[in-house]
PyMOL Python script that loads the backbone (N, CA, C, O; Angstrom):
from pymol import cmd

cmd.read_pdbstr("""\
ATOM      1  N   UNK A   1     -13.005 -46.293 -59.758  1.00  0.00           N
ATOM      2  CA  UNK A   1     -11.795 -46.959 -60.210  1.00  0.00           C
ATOM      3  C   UNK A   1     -11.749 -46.920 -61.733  1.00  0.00           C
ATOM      4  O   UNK A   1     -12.833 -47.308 -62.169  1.00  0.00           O
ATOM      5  N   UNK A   2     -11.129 -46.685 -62.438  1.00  0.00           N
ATOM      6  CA  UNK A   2     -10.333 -46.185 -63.997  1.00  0.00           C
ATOM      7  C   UNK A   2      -9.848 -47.256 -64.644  1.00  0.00           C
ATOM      8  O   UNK A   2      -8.708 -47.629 -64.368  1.00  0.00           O
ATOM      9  N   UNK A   3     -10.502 -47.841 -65.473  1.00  0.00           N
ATOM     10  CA  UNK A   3      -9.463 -48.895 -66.430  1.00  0.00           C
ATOM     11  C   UNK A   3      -8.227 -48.005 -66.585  1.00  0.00           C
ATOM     12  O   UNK A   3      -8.630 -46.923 -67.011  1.00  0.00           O
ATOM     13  N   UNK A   4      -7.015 -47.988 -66.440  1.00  0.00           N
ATOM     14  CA  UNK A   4      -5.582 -47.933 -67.126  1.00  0.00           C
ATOM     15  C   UNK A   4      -5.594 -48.702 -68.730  1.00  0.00           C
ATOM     16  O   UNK A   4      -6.432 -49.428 -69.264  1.00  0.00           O
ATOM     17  N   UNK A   5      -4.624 -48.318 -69.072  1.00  0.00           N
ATOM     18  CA  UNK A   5      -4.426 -48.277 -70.908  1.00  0.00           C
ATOM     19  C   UNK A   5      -3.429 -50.053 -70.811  1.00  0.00           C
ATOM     20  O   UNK A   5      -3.140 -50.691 -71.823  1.00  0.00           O
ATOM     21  N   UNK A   6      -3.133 -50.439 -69.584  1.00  0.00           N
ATOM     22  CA  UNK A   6      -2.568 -51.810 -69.740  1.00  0.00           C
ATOM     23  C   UNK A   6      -3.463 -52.591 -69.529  1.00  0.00           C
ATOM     24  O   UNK A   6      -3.422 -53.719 -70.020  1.00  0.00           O
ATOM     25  N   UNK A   7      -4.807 -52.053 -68.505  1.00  0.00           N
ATOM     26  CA  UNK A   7      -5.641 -53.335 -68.011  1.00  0.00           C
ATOM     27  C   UNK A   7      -6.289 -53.132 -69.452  1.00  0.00           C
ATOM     28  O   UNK A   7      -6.142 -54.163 -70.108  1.00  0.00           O
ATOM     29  N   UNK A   8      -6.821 -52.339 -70.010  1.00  0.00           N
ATOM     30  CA  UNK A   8      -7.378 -52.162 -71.610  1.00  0.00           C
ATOM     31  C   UNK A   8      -6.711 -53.006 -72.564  1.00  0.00           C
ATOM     32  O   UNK A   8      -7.359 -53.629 -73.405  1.00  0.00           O
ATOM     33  N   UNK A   9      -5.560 -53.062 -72.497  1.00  0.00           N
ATOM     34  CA  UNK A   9      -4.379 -53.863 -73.761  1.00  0.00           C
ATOM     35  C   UNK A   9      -4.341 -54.993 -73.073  1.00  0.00           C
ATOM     36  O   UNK A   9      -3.771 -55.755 -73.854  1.00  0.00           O
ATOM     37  N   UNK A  10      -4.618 -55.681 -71.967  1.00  0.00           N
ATOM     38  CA  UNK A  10      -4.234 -57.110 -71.856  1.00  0.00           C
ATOM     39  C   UNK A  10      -5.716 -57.242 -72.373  1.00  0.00           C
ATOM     40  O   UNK A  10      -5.807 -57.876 -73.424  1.00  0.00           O
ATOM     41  N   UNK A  11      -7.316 -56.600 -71.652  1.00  0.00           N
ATOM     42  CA  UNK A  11      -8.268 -57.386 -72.408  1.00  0.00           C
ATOM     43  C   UNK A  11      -8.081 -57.837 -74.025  1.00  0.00           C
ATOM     44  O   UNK A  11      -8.236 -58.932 -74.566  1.00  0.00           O
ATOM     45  N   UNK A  12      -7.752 -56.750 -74.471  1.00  0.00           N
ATOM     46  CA  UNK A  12      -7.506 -56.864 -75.878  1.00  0.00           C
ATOM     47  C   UNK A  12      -6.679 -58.220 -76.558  1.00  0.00           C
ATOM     48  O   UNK A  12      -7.022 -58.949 -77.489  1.00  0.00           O
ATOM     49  N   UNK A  13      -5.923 -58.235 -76.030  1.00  0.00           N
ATOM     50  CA  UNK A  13      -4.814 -59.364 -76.138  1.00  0.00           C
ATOM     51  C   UNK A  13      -5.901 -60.926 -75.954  1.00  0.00           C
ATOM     52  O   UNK A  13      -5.811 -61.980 -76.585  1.00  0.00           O
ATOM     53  N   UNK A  14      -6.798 -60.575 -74.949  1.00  0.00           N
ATOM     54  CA  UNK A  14      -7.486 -61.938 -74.525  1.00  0.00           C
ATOM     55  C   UNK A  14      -8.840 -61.995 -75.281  1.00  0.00           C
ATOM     56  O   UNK A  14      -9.649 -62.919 -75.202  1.00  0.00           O
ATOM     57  N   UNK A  15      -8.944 -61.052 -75.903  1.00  0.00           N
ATOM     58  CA  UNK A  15     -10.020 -61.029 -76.719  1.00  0.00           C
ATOM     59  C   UNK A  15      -9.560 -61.470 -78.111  1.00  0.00           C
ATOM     60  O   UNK A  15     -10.139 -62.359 -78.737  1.00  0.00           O
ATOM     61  N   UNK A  16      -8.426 -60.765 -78.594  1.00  0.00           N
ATOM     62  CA  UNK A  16      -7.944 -61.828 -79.610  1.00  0.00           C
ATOM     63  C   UNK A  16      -7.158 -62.854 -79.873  1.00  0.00           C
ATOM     64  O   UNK A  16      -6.590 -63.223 -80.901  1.00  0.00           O
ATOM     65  N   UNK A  17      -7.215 -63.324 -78.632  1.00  0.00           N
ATOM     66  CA  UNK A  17      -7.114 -64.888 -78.647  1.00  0.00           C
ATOM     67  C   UNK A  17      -7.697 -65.552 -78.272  1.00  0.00           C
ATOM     68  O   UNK A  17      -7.153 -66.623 -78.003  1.00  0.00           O
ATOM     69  N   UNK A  18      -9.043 -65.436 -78.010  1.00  0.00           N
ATOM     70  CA  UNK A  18     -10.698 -65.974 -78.188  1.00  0.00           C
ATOM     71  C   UNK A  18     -11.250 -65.971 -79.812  1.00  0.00           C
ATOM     72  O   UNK A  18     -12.057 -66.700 -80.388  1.00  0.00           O
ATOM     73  N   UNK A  19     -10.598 -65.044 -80.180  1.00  0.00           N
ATOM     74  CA  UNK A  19     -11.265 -64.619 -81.473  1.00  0.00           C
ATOM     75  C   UNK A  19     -10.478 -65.530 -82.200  1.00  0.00           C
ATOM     76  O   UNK A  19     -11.028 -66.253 -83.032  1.00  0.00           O
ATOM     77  N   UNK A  20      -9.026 -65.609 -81.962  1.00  0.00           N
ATOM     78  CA  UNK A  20      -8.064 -66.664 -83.031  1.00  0.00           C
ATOM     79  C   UNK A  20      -8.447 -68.480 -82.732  1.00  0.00           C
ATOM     80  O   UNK A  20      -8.118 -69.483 -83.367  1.00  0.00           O
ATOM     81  N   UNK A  21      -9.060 -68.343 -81.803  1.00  0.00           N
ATOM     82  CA  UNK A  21      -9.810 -69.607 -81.066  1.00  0.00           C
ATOM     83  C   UNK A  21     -10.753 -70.322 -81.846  1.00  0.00           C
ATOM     84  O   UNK A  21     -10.879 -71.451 -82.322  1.00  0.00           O
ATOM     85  N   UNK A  22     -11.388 -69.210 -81.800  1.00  0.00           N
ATOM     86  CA  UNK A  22     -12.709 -69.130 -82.574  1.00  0.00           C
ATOM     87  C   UNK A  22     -12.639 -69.415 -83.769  1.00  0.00           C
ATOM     88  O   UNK A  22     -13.506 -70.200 -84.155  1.00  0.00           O
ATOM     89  N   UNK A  23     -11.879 -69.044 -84.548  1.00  0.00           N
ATOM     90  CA  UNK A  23     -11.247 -69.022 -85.565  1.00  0.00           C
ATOM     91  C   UNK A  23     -10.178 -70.140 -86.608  1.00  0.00           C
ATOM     92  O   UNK A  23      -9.999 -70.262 -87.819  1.00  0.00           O
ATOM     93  N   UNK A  24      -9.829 -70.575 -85.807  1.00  0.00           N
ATOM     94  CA  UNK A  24      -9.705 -71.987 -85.405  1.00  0.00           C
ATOM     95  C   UNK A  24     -10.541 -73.300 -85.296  1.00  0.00           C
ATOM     96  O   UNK A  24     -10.083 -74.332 -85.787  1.00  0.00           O
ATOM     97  N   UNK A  25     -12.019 -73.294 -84.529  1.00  0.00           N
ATOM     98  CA  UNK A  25     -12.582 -73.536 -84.666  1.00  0.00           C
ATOM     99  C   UNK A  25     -13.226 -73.775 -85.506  1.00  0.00           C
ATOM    100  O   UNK A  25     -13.367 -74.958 -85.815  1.00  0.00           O
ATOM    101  N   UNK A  26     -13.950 -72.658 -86.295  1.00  0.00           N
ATOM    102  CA  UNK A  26     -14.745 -72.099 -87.448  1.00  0.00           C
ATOM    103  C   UNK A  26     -14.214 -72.356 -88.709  1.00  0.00           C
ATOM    104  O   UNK A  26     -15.074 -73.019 -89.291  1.00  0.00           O
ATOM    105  N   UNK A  27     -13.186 -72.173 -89.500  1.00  0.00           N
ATOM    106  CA  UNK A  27     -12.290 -71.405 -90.335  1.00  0.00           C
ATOM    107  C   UNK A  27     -13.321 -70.840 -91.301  1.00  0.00           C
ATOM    108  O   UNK A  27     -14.474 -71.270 -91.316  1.00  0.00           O
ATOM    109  N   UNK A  28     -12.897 -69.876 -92.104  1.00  0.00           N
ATOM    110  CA  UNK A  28     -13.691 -68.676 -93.091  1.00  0.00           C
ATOM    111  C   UNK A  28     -14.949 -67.899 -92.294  1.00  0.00           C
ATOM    112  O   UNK A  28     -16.015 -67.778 -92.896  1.00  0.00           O
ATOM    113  N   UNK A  29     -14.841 -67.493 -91.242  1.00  0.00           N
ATOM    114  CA  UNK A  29     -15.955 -67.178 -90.091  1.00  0.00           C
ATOM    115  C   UNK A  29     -15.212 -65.481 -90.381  1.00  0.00           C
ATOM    116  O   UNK A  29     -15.761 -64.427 -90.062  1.00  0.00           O
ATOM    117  N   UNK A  30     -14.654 -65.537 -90.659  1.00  0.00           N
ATOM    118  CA  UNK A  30     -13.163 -64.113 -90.969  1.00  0.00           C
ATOM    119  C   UNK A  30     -13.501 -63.318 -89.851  1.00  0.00           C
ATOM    120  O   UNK A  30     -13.945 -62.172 -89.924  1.00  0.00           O
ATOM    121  N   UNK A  31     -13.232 -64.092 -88.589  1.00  0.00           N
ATOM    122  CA  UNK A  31     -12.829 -63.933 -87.269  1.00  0.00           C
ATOM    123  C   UNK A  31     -11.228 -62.899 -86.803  1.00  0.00           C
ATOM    124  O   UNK A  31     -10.919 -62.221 -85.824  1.00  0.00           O
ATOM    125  N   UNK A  32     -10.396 -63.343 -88.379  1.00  0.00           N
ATOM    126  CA  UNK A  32      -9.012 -63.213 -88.372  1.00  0.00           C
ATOM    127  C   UNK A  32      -9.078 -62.018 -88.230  1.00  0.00           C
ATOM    128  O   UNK A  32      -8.610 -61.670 -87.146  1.00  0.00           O
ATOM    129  N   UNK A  33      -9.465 -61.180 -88.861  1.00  0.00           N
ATOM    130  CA  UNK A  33      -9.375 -59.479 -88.855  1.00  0.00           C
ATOM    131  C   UNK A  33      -9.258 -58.357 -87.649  1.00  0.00           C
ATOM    132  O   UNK A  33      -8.364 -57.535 -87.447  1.00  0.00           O
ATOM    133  N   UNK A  34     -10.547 -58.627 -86.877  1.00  0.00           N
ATOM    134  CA  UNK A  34     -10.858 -58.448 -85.302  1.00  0.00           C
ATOM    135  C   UNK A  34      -9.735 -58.992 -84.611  1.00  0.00           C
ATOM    136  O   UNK A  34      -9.044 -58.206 -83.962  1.00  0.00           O
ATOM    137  N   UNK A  35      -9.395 -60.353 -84.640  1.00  0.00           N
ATOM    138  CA  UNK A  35      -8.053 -61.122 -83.705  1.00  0.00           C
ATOM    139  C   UNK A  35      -7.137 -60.129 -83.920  1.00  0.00           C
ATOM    140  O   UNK A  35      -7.049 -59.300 -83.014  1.00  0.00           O
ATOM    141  N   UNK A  36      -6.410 -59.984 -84.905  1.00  0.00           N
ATOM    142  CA  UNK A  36      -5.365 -59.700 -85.030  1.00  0.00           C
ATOM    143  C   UNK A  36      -5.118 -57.870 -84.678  1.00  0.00           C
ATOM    144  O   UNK A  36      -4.135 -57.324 -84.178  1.00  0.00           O
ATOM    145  N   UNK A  37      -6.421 -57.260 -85.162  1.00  0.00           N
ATOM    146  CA  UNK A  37      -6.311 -56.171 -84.668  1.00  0.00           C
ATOM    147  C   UNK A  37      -6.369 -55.883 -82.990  1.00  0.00           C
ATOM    148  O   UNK A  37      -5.655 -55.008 -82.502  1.00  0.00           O
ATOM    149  N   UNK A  38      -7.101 -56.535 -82.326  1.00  0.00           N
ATOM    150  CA  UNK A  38      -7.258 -56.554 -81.031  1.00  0.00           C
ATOM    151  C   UNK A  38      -5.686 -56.936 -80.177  1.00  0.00           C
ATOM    152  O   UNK A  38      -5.204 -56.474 -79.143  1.00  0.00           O
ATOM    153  N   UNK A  39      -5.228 -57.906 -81.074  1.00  0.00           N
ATOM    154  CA  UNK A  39      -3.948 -58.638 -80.713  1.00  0.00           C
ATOM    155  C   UNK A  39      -3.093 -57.103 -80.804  1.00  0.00           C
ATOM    156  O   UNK A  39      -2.584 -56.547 -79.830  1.00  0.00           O
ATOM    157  N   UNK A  40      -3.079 -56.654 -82.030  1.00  0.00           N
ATOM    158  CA  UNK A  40      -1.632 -55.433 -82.203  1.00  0.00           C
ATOM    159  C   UNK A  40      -1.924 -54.056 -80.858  1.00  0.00           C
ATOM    160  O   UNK A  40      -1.146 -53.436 -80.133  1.00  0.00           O
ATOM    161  N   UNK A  41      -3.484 -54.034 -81.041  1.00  0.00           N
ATOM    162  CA  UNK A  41      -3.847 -52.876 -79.962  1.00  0.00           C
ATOM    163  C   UNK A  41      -3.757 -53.298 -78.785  1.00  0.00           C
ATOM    164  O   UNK A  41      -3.524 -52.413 -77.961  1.00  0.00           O
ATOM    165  N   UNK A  42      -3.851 -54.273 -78.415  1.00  0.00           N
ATOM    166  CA  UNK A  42      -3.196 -54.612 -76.959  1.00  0.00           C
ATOM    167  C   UNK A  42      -1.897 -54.549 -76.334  1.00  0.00           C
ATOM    168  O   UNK A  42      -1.482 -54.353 -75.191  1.00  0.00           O
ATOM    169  N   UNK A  43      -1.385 -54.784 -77.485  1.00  0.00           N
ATOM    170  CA  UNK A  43       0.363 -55.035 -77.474  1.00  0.00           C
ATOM    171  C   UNK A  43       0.855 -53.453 -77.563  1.00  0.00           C
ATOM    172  O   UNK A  43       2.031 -53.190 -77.309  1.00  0.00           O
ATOM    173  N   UNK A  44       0.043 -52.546 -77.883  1.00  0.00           N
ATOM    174  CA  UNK A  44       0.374 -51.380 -77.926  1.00  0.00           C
ATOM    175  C   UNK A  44      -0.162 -50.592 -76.449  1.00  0.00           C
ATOM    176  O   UNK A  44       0.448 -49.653 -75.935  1.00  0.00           O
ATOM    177  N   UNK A  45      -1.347 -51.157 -75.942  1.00  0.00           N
ATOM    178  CA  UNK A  45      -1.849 -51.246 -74.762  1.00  0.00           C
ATOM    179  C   UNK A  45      -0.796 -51.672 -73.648  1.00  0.00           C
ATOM    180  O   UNK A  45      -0.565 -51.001 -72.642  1.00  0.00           O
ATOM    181  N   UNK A  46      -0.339 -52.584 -73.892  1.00  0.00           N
ATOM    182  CA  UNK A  46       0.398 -52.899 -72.753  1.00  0.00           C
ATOM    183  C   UNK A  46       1.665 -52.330 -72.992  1.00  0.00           C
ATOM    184  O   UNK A  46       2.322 -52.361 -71.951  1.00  0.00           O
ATOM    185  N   UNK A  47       2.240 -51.855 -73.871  1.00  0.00           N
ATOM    186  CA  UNK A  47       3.722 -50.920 -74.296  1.00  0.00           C
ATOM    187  C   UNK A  47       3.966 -49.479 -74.061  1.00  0.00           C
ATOM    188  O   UNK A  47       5.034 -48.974 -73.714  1.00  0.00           O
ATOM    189  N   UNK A  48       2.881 -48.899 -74.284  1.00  0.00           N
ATOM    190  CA  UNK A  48       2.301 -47.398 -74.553  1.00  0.00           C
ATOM    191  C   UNK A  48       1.063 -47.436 -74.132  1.00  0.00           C
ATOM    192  O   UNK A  48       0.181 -47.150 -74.942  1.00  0.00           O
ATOM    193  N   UNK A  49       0.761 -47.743 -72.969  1.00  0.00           N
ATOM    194  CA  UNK A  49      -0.938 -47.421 -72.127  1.00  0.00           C
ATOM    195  C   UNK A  49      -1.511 -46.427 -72.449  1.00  0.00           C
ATOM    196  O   UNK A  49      -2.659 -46.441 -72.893  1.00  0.00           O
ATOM    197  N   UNK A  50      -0.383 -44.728 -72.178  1.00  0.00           N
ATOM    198  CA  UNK A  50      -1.079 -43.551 -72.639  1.00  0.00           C
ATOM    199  C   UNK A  50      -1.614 -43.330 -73.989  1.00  0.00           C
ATOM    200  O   UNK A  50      -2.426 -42.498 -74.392  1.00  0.00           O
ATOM    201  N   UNK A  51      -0.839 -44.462 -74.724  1.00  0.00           N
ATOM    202  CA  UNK A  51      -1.416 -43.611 -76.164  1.00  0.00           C
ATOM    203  C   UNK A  51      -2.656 -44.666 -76.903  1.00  0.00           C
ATOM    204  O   UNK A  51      -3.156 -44.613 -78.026  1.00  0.00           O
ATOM    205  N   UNK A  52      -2.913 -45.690 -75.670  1.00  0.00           N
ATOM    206  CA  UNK A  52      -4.101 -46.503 -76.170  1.00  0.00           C
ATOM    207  C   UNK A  52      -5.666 -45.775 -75.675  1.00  0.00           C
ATOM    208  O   UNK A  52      -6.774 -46.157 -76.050  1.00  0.00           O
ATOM    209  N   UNK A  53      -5.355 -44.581 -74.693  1.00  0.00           N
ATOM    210  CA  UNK A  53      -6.127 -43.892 -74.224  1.00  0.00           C
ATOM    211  C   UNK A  53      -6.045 -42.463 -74.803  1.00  0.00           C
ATOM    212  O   UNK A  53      -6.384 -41.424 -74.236  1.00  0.00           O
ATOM    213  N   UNK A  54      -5.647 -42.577 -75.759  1.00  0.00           N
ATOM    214  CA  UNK A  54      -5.585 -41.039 -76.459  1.00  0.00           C
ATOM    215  C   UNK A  54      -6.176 -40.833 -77.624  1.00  0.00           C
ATOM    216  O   UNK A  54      -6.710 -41.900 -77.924  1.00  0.00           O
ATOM    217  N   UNK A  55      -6.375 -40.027 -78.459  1.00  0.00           N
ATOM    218  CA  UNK A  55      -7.051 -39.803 -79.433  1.00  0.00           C
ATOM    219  C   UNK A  55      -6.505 -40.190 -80.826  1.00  0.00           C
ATOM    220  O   UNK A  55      -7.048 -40.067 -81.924  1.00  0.00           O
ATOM    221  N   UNK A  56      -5.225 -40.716 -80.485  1.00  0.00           N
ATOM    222  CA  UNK A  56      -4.659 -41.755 -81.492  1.00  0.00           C
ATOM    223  C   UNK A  56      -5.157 -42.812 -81.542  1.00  0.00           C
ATOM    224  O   UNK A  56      -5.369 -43.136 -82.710  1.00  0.00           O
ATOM    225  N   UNK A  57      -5.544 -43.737 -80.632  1.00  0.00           N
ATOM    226  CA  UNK A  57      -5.950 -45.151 -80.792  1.00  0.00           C
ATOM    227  C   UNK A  57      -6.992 -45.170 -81.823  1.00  0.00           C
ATOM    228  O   UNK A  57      -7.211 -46.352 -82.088  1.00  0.00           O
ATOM    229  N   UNK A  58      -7.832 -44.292 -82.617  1.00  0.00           N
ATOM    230  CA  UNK A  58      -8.787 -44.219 -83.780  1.00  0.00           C
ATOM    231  C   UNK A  58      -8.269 -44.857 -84.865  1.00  0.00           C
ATOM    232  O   UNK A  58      -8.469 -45.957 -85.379  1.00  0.00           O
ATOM    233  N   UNK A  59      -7.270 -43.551 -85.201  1.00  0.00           N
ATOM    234  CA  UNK A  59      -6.505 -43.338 -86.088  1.00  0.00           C
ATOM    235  C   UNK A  59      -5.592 -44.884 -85.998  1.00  0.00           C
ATOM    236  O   UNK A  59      -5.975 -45.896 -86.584  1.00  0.00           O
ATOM    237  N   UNK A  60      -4.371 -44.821 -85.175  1.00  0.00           N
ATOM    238  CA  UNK A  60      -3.770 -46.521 -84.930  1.00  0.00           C
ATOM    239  C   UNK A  60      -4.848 -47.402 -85.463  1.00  0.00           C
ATOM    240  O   UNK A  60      -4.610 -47.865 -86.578  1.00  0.00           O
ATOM    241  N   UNK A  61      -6.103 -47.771 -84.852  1.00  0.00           N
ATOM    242  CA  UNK A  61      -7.140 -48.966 -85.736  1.00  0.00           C
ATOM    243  C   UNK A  61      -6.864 -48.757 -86.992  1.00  0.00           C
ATOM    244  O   UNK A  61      -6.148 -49.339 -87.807  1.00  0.00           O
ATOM    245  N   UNK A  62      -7.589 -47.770 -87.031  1.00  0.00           N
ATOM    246  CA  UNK A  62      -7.490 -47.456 -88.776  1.00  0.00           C
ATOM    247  C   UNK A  62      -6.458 -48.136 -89.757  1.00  0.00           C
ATOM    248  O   UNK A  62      -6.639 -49.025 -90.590  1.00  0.00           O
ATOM    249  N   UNK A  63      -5.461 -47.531 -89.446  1.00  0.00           N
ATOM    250  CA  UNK A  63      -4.017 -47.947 -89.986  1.00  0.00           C
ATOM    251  C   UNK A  63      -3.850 -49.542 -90.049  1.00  0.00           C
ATOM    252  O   UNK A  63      -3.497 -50.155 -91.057  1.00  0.00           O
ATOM    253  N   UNK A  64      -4.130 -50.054 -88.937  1.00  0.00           N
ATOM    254  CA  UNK A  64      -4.126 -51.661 -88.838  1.00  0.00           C
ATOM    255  C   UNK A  64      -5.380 -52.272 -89.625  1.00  0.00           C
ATOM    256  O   UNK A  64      -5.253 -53.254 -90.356  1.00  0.00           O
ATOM    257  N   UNK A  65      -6.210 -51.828 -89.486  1.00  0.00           N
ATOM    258  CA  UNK A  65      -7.615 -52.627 -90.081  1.00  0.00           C
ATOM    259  C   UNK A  65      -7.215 -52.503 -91.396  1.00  0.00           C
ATOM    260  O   UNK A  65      -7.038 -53.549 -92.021  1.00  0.00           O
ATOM    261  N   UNK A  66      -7.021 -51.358 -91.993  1.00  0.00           N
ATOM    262  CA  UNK A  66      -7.121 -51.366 -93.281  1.00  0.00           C
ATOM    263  C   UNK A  66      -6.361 -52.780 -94.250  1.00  0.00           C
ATOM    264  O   UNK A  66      -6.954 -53.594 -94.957  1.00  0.00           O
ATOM    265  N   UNK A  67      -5.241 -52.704 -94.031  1.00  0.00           N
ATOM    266  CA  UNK A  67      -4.266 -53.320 -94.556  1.00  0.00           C
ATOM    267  C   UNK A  67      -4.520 -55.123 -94.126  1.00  0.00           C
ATOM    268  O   UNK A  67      -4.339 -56.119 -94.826  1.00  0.00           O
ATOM    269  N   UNK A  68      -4.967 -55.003 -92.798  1.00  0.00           N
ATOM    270  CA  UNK A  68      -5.345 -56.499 -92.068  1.00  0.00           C
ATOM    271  C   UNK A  68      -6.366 -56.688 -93.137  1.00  0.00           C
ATOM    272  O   UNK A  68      -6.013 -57.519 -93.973  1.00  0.00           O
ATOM    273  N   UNK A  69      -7.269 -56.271 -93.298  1.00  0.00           N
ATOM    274  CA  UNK A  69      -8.476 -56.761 -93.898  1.00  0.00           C
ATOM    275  C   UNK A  69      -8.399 -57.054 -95.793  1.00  0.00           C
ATOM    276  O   UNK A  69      -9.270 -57.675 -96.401  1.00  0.00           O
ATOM    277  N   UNK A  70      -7.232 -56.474 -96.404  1.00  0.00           N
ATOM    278  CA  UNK A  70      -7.140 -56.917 -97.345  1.00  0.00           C
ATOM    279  C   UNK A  70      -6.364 -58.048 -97.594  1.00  0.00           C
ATOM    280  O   UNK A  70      -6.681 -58.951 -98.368  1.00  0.00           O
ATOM    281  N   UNK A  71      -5.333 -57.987 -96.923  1.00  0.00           N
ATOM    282  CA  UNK A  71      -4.313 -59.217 -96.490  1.00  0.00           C
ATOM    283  C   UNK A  71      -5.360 -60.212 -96.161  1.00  0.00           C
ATOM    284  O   UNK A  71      -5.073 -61.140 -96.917  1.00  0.00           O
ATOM    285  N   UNK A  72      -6.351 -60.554 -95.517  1.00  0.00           N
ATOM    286  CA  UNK A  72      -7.323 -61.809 -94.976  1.00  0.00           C
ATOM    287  C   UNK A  72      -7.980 -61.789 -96.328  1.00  0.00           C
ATOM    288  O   UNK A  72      -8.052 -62.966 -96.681  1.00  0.00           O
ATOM    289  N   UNK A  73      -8.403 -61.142 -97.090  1.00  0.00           N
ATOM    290  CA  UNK A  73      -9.446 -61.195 -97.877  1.00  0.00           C
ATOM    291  C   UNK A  73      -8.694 -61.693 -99.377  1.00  0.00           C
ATOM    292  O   UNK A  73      -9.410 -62.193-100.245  1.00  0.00           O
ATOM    293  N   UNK A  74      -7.197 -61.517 -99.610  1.00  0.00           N
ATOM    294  CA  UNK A  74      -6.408 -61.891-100.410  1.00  0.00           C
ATOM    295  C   UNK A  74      -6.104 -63.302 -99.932  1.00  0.00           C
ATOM    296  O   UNK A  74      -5.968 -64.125-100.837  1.00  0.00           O
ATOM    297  N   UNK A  75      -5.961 -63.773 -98.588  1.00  0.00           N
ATOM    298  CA  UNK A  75      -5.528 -64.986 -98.345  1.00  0.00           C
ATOM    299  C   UNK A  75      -6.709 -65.811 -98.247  1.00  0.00           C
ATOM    300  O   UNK A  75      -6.549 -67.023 -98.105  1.00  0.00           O
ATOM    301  N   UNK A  76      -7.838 -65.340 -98.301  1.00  0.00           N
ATOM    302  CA  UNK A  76      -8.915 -66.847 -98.244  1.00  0.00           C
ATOM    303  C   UNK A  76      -9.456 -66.367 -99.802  1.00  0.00           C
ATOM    304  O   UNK A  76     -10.544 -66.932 -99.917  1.00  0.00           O
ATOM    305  N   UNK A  77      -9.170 -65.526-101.142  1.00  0.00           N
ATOM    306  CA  UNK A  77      -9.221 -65.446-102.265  1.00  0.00           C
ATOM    307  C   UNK A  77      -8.202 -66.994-102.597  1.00  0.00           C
ATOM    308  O   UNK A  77      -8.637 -67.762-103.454  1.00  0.00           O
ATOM    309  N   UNK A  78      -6.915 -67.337-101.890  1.00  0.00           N
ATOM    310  CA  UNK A  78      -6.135 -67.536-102.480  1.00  0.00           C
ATOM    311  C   UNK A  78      -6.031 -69.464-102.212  1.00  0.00           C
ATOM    312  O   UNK A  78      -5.391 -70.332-102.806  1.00  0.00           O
ATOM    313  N   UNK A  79      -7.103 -69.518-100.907  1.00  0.00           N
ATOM    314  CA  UNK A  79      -6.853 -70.832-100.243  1.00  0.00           C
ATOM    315  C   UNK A  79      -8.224 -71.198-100.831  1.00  0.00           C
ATOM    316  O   UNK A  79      -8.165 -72.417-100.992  1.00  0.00           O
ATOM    317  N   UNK A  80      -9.514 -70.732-101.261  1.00  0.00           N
ATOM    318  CA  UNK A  80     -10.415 -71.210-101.868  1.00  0.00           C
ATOM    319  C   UNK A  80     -10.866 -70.497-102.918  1.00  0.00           C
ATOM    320  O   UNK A  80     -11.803 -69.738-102.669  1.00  0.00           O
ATOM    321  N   UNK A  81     -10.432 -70.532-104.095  1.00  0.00           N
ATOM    322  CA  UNK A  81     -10.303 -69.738-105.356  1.00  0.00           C
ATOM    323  C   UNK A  81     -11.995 -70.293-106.375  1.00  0.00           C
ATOM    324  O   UNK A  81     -12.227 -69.823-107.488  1.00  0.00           O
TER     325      UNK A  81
END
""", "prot")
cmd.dss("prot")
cmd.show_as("cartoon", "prot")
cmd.util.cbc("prot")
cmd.orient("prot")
């Protein structure tokens, strides 16, 4: 039996909202990064299954992490200076 690219994108989805949980919990644990990326790749998982199983989904992280991770790292620069 085959994970499908939706049962893949809902884990994702539930993984980062354990992680935003967590995060929540914690705060400055910079949990946020992982959440939110897991959150967009799921949502792309459950929209576009095939292309969460393709050799794009690398590349897609990429694109998201990058930008996520300076955005978090500018916003807890900015909330504890």
């Amino acid at each position: 039996m085959a994970i499908t690219g939706q049962e893949l994108g809902l884990a994702f989805v539930i993984g980062g909202i354990i992680l935003l949980l967590a995060e929540a919990a914690s705060p400055g644990a910079f949990m946020l990064v992982p959440a939110t990326v897991l959150l967009i790749l799921g949502a792309i998982g459950m929209i576009a299954p095939s292309l969460l199983l393709s050799w794009w989904s690398p590349l897609i992280t990429a694109i998201i992490v990058v930008p996520t991770t300076i955005l978090t790292i500018k916003f807890y620069q900015k909330l504890a200076p």
